[in-house]
Biopython code that builds the backbone (N, CA, C, O; Angstrom):
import numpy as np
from Bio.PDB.StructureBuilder import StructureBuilder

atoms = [
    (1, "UNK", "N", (0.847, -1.181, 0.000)),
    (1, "UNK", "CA", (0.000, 0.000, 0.000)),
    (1, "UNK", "C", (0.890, 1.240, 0.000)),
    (1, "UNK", "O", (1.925, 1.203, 0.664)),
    (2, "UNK", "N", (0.508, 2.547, -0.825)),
    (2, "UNK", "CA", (1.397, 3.390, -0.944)),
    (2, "UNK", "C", (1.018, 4.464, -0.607)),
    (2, "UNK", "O", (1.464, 5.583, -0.858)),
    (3, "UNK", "N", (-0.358, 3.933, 0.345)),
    (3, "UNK", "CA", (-0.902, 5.700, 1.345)),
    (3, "UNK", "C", (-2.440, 6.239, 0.924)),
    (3, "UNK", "O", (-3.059, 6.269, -0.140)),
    (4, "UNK", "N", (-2.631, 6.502, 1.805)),
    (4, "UNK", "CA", (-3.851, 7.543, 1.357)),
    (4, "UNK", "C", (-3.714, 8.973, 0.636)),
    (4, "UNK", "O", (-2.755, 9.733, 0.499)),
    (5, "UNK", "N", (-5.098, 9.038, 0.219)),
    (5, "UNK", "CA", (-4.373, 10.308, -0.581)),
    (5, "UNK", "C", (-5.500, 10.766, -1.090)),
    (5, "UNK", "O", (-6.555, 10.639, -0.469)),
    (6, "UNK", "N", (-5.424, 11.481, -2.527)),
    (6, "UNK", "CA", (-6.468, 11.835, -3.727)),
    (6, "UNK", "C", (-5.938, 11.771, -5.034)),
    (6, "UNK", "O", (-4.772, 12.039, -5.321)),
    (7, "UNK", "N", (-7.127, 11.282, -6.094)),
    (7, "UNK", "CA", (-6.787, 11.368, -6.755)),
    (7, "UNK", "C", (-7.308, 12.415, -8.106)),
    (7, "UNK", "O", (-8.287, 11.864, -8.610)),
    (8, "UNK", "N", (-7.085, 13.309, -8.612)),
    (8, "UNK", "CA", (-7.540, 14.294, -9.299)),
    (8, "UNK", "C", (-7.677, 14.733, -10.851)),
    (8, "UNK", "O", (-6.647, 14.509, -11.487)),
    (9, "UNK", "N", (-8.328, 15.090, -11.309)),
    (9, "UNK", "CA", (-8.716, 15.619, -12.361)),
    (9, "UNK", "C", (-9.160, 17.276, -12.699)),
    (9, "UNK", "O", (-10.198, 17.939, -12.690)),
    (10, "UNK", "N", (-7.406, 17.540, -13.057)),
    (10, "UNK", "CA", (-7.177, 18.857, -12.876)),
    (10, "UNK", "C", (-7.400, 19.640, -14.426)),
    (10, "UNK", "O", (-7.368, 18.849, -15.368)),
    (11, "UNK", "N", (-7.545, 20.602, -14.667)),
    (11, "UNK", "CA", (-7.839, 21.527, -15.177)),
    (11, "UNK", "C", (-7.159, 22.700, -15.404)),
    (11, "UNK", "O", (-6.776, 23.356, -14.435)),
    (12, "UNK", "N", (-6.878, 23.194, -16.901)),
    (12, "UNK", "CA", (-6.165, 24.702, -17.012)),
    (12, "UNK", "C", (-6.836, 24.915, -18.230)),
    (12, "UNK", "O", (-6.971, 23.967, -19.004)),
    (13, "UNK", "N", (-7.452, 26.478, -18.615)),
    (13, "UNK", "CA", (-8.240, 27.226, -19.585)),
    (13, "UNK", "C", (-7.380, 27.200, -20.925)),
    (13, "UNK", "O", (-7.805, 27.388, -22.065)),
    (14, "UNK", "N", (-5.763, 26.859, -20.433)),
    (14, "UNK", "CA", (-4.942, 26.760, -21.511)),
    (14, "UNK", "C", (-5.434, 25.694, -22.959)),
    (14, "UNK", "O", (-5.405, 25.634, -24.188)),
    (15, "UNK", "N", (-5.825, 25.057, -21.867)),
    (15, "UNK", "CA", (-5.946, 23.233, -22.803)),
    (15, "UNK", "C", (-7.103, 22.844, -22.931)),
    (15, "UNK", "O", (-7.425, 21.730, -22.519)),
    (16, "UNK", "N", (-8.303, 23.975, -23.743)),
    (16, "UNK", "CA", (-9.858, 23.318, -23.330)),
    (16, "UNK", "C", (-10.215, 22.038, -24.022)),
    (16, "UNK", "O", (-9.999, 21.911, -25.228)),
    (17, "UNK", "N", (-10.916, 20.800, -23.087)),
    (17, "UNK", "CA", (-11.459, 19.738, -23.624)),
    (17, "UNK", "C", (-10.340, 18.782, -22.998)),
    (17, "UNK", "O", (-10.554, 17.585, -23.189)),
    (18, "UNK", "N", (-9.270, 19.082, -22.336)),
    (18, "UNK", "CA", (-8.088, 18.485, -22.116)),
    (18, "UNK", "C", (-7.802, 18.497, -20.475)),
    (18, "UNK", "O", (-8.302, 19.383, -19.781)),
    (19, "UNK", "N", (-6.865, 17.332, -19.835)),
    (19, "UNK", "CA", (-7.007, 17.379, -18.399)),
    (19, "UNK", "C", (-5.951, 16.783, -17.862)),
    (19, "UNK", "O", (-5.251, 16.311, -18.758)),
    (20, "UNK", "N", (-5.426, 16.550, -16.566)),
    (20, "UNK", "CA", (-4.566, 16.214, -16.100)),
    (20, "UNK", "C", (-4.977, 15.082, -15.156)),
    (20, "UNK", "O", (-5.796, 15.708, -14.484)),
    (21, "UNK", "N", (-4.975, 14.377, -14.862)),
    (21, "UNK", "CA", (-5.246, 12.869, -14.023)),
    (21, "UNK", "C", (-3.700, 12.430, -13.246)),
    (21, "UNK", "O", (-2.859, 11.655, -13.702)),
    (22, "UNK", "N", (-3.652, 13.080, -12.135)),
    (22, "UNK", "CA", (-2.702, 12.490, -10.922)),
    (22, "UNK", "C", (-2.981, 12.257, -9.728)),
    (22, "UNK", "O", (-4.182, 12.259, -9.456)),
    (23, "UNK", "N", (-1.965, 11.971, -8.581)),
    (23, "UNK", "CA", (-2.743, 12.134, -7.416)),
    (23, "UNK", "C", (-1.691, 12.869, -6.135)),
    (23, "UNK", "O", (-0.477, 13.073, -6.147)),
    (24, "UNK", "N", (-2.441, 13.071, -5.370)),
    (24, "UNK", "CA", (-1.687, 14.325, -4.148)),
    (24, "UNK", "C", (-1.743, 13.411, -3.079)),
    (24, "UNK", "O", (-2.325, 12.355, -3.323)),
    (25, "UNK", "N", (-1.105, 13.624, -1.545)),
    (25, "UNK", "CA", (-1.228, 13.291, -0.056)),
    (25, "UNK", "C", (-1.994, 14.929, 0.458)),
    (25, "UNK", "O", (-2.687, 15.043, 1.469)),
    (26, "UNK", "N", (-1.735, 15.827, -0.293)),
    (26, "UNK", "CA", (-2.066, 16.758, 0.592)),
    (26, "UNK", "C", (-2.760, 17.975, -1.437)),
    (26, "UNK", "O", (-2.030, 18.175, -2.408)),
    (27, "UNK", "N", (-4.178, 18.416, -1.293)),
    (27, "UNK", "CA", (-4.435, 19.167, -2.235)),
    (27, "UNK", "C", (-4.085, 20.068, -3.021)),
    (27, "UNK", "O", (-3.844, 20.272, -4.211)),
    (28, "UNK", "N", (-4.126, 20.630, -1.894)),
    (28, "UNK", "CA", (-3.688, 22.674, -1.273)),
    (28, "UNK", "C", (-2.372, 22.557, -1.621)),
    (28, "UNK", "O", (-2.043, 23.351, -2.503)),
    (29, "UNK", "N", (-1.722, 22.013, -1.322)),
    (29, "UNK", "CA", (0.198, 21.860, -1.641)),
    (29, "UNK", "C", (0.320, 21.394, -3.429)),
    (29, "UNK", "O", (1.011, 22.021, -4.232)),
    (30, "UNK", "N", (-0.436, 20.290, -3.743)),
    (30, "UNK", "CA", (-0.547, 19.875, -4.849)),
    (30, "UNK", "C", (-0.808, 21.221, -5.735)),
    (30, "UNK", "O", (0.154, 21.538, -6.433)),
    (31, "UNK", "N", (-1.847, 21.981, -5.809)),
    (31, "UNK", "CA", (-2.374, 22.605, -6.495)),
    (31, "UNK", "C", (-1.715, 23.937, -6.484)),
    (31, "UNK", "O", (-2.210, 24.704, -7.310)),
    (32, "UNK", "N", (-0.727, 24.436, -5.776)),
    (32, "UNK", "CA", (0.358, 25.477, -5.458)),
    (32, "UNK", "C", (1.723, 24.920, -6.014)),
    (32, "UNK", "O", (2.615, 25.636, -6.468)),
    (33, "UNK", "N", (1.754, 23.933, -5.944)),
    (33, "UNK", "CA", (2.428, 23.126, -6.694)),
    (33, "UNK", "C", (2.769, 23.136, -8.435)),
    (33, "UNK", "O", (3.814, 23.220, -9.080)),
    (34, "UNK", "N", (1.349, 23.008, -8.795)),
    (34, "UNK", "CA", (1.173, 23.506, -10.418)),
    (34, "UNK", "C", (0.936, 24.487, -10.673)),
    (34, "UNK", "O", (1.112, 24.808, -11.848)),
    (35, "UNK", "N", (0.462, 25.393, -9.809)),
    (35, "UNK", "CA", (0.133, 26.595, -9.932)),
    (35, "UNK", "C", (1.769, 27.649, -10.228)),
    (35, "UNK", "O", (1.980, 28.770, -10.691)),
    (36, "UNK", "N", (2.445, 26.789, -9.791)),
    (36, "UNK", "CA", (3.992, 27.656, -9.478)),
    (36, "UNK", "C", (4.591, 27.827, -10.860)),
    (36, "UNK", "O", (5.476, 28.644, -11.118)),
    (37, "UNK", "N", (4.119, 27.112, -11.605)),
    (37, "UNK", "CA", (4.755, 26.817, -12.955)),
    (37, "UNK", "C", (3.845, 27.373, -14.193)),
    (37, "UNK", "O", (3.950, 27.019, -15.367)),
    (38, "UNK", "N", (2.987, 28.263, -13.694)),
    (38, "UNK", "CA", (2.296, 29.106, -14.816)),
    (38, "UNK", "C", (1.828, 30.305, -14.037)),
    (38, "UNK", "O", (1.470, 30.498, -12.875)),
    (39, "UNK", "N", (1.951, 30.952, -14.997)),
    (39, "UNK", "CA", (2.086, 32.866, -14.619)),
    (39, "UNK", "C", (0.510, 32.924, -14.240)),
    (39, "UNK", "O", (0.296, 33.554, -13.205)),
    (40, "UNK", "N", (-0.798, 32.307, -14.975)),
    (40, "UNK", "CA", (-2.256, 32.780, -14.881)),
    (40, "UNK", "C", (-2.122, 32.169, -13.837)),
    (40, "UNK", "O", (-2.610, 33.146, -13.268)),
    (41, "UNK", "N", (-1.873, 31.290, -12.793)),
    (41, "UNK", "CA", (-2.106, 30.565, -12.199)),
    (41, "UNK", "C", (-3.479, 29.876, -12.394)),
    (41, "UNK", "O", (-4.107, 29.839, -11.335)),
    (42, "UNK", "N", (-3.985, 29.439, -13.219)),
    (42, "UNK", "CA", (-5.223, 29.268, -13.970)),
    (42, "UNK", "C", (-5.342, 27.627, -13.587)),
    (42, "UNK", "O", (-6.318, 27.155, -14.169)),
    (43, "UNK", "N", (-4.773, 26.828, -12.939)),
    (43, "UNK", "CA", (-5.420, 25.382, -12.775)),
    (43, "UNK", "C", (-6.091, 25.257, -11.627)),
    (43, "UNK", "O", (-5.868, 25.829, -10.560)),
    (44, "UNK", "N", (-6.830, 24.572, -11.865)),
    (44, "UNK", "CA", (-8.588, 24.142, -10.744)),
    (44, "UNK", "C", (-8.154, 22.196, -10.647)),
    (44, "UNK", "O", (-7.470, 21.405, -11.297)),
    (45, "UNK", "N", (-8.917, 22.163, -9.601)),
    (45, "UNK", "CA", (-9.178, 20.938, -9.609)),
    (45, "UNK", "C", (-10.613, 20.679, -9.768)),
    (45, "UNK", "O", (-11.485, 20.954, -8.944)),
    (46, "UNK", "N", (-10.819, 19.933, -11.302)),
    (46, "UNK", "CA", (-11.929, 19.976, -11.749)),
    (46, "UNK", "C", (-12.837, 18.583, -10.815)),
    (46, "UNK", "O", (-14.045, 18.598, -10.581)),
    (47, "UNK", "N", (-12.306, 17.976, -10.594)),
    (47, "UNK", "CA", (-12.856, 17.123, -9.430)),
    (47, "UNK", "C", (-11.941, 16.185, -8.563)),
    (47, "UNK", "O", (-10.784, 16.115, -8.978)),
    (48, "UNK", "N", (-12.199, 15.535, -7.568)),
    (48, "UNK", "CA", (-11.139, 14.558, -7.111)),
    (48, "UNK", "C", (-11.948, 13.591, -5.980)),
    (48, "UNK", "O", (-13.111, 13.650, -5.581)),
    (49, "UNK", "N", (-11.225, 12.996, -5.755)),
    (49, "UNK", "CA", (-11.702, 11.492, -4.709)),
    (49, "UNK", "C", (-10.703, 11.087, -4.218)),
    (49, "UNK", "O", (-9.646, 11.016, -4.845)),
    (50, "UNK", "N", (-10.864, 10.693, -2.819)),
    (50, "UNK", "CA", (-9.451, 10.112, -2.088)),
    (50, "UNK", "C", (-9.761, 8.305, -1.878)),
    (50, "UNK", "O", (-10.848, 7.727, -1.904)),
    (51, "UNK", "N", (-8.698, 7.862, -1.720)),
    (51, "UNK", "CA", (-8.820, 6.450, -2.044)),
    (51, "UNK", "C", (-7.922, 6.051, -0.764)),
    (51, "UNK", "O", (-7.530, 7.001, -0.085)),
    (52, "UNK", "N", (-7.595, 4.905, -0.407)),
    (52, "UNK", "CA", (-7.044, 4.440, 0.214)),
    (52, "UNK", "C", (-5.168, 4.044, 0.355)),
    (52, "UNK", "O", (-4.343, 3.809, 1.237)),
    (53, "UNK", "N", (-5.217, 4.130, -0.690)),
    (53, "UNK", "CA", (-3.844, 3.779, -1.468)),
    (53, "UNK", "C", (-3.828, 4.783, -2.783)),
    (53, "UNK", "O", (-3.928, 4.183, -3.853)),
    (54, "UNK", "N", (-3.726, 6.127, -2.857)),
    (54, "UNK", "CA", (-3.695, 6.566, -3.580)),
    (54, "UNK", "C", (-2.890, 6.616, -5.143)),
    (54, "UNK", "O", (-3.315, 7.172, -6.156)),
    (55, "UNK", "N", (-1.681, 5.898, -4.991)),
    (55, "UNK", "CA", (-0.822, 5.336, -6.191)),
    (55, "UNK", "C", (-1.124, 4.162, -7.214)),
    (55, "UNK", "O", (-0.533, 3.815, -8.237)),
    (56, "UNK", "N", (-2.193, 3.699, -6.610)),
    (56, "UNK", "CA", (-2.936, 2.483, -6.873)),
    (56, "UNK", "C", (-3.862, 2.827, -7.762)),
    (56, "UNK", "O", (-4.020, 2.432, -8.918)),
    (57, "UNK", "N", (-4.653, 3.842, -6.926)),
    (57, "UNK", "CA", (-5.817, 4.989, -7.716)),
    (57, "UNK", "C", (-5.602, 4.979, -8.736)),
    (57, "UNK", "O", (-6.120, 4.388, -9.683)),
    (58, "UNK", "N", (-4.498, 5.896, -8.618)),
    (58, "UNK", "CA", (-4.582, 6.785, -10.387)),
    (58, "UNK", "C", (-3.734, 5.953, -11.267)),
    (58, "UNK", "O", (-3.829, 6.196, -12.470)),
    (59, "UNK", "N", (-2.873, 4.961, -10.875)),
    (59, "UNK", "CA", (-2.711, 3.788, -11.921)),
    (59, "UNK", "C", (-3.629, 3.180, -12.485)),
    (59, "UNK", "O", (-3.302, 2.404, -13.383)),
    (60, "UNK", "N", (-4.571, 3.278, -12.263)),
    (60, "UNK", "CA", (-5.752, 2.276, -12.733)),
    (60, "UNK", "C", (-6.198, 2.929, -13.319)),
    (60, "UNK", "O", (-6.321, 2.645, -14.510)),
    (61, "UNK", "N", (-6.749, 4.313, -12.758)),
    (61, "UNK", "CA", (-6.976, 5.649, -13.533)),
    (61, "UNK", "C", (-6.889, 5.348, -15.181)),
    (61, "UNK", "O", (-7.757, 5.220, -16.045)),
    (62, "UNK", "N", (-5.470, 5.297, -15.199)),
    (62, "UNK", "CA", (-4.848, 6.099, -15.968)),
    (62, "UNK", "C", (-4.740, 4.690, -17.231)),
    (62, "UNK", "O", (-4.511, 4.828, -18.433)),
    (63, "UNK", "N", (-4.943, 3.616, -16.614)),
    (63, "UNK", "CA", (-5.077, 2.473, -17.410)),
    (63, "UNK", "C", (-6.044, 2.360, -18.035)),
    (63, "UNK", "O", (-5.960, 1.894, -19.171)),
    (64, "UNK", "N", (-7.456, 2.804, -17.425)),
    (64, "UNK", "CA", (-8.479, 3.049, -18.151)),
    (64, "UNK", "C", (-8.906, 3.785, -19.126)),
    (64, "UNK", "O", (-9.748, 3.467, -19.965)),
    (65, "UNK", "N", (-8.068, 5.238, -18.989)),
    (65, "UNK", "CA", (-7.806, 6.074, -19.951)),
    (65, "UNK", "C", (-6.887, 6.052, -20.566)),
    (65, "UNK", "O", (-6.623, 7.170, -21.007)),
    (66, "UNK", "N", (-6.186, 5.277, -20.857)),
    (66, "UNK", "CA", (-5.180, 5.274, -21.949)),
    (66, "UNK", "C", (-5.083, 5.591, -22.901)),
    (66, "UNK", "O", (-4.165, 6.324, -23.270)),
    (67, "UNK", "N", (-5.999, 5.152, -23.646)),
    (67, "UNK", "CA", (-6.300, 5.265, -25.203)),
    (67, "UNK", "C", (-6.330, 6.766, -25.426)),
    (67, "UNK", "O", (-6.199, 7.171, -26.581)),
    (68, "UNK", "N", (-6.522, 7.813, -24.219)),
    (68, "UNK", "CA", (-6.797, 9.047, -24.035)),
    (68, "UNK", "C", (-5.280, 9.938, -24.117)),
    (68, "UNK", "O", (-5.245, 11.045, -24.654)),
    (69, "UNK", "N", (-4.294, 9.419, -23.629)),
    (69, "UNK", "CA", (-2.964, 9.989, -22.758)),
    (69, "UNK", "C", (-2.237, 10.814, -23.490)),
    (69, "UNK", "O", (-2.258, 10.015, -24.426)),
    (70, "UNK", "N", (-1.617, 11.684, -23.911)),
    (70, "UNK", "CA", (-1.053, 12.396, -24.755)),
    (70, "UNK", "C", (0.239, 11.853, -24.018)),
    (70, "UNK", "O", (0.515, 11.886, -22.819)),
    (71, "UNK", "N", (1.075, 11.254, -25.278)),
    (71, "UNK", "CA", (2.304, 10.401, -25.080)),
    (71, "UNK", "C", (3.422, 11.279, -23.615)),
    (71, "UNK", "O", (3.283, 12.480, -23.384)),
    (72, "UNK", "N", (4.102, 10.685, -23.079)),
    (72, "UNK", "CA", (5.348, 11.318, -22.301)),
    (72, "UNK", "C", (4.614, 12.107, -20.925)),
    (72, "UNK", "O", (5.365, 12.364, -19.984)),
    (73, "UNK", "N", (2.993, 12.525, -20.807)),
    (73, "UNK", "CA", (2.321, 13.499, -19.977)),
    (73, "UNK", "C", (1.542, 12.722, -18.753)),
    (73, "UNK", "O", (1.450, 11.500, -18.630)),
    (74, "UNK", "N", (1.211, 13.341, -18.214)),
    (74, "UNK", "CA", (-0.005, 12.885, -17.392)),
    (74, "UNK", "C", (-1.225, 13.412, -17.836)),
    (74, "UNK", "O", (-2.228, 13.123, -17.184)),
    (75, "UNK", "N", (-1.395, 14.588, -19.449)),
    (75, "UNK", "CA", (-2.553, 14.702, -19.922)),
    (75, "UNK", "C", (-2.998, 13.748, -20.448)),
    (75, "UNK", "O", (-2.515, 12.634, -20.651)),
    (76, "UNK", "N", (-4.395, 14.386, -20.793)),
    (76, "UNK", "CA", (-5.079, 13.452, -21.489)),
    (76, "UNK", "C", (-6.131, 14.156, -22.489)),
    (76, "UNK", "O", (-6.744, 15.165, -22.139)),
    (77, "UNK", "N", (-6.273, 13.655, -23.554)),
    (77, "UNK", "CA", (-7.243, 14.224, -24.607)),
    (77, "UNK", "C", (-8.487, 13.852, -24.365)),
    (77, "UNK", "O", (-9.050, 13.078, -25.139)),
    (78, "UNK", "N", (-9.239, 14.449, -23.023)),
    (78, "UNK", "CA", (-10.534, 13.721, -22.460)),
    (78, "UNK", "C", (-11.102, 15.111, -22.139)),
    (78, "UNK", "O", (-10.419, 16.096, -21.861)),
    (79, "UNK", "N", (-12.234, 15.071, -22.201)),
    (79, "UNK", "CA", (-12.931, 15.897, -21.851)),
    (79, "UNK", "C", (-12.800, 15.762, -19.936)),
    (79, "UNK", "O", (-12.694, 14.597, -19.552)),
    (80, "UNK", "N", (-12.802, 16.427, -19.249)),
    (80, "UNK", "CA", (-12.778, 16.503, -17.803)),
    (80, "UNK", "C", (-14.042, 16.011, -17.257)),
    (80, "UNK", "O", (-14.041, 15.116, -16.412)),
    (81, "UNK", "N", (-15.073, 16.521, -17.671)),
    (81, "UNK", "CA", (-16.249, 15.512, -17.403)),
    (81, "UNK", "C", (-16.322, 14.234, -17.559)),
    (81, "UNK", "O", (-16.908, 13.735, -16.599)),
    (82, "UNK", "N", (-15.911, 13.273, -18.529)),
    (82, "UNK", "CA", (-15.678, 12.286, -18.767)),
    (82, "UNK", "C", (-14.124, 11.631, -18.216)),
    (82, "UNK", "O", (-13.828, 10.447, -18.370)),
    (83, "UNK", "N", (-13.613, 12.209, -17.841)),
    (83, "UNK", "CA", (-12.681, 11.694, -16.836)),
    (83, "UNK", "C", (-13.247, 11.730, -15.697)),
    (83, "UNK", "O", (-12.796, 10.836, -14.981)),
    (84, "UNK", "N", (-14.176, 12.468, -15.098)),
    (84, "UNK", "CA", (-14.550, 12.503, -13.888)),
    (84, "UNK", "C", (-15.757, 11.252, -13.261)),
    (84, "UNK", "O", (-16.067, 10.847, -12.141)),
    (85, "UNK", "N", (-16.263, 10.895, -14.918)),
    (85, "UNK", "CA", (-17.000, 9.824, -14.289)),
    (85, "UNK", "C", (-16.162, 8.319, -14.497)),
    (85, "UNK", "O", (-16.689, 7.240, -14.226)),
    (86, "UNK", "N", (-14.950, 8.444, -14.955)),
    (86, "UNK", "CA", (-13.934, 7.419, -14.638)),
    (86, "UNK", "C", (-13.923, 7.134, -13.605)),
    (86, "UNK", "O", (-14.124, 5.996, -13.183)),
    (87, "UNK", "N", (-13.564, 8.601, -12.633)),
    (87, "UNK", "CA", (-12.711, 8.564, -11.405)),
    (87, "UNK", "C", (-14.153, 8.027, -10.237)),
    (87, "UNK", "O", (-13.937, 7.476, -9.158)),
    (88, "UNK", "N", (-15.343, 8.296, -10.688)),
    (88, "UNK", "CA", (-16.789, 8.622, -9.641)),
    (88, "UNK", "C", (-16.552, 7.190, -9.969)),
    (88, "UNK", "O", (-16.161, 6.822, -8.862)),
    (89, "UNK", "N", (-16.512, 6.046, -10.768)),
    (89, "UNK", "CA", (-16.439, 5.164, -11.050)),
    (89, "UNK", "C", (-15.611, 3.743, -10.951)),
    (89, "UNK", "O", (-15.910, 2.580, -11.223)),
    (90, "UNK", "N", (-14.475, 4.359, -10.454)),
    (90, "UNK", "CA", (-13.184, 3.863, -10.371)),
    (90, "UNK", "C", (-13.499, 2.691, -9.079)),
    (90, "UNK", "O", (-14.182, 3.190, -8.185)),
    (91, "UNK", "N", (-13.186, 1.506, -8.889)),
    (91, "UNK", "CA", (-13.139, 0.678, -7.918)),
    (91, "UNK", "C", (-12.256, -0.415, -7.136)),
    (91, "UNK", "O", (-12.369, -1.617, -7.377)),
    (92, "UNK", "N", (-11.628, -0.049, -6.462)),
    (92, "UNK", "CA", (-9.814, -0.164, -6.278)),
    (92, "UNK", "C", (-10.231, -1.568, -4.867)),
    (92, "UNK", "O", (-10.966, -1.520, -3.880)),
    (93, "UNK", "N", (-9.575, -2.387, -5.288)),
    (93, "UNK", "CA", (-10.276, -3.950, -4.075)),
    (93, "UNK", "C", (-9.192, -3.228, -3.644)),
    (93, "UNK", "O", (-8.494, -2.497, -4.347)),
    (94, "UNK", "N", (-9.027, -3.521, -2.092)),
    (94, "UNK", "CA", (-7.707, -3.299, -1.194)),
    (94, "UNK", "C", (-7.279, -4.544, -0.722)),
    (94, "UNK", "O", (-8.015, -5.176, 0.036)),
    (95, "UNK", "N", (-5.937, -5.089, -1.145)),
    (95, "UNK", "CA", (-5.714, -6.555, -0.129)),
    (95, "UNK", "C", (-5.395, -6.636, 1.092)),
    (95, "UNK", "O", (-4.580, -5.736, 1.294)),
    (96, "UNK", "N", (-5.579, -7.206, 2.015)),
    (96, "UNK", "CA", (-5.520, -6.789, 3.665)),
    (96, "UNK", "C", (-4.331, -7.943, 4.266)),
    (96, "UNK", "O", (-4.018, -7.944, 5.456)),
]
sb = StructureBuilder()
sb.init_structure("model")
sb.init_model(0)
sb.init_chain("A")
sb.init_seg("    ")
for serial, (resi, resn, name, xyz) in enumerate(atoms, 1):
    if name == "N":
        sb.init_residue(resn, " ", resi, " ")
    sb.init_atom(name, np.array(xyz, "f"), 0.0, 1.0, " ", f" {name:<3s}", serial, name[0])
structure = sb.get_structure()
């Protein structure tokens, strides 16, 4: 297990129709985080969910959306809504 956490579906006005799918231990840090690296400071977190094992999360995530991924990124050529009902969707067994 590699922690609790969240996992997110982030957002910038730069890239409309387009999204970012990672995951944080802490939001607020995450999102100051990306924010540091663009002048509008223009990214949102267009939705998110915390999971149990958060590394787990968004691997699976991100397996599901694949076909989506813009090569080398953690974007994705997905509409954010439709990533979001990935993530509302997403169902991670935990082994104990």
């Amino acid at each position: 297990m590699h922690g609790p956490g969240y996992v997110y579906v982030a957002i910038n006005p730069t890239w409309p129709g387009r999204c970012k799918i990672g995951f944080a231990k802490n939001l607020k840090n995450r999102l100051r985080q990306m924010n540091t690296n663009d002048p509008e400071r223009a990214y949102q977190f267009h939705s998110t969910r915390e999971f149990a094992d958060r590394k787990l999360a968004e691997a699976t995530l991100h397996a599901l959306v694949g076909g989506f991924r813009i090569p080398g990124t953690e974007w994705f050529d997905l509409h954010p809504d439709d990533a979001t009902e990935f993530l509302k969707g997403l169902v991670i067994k935990e082994i104990t």
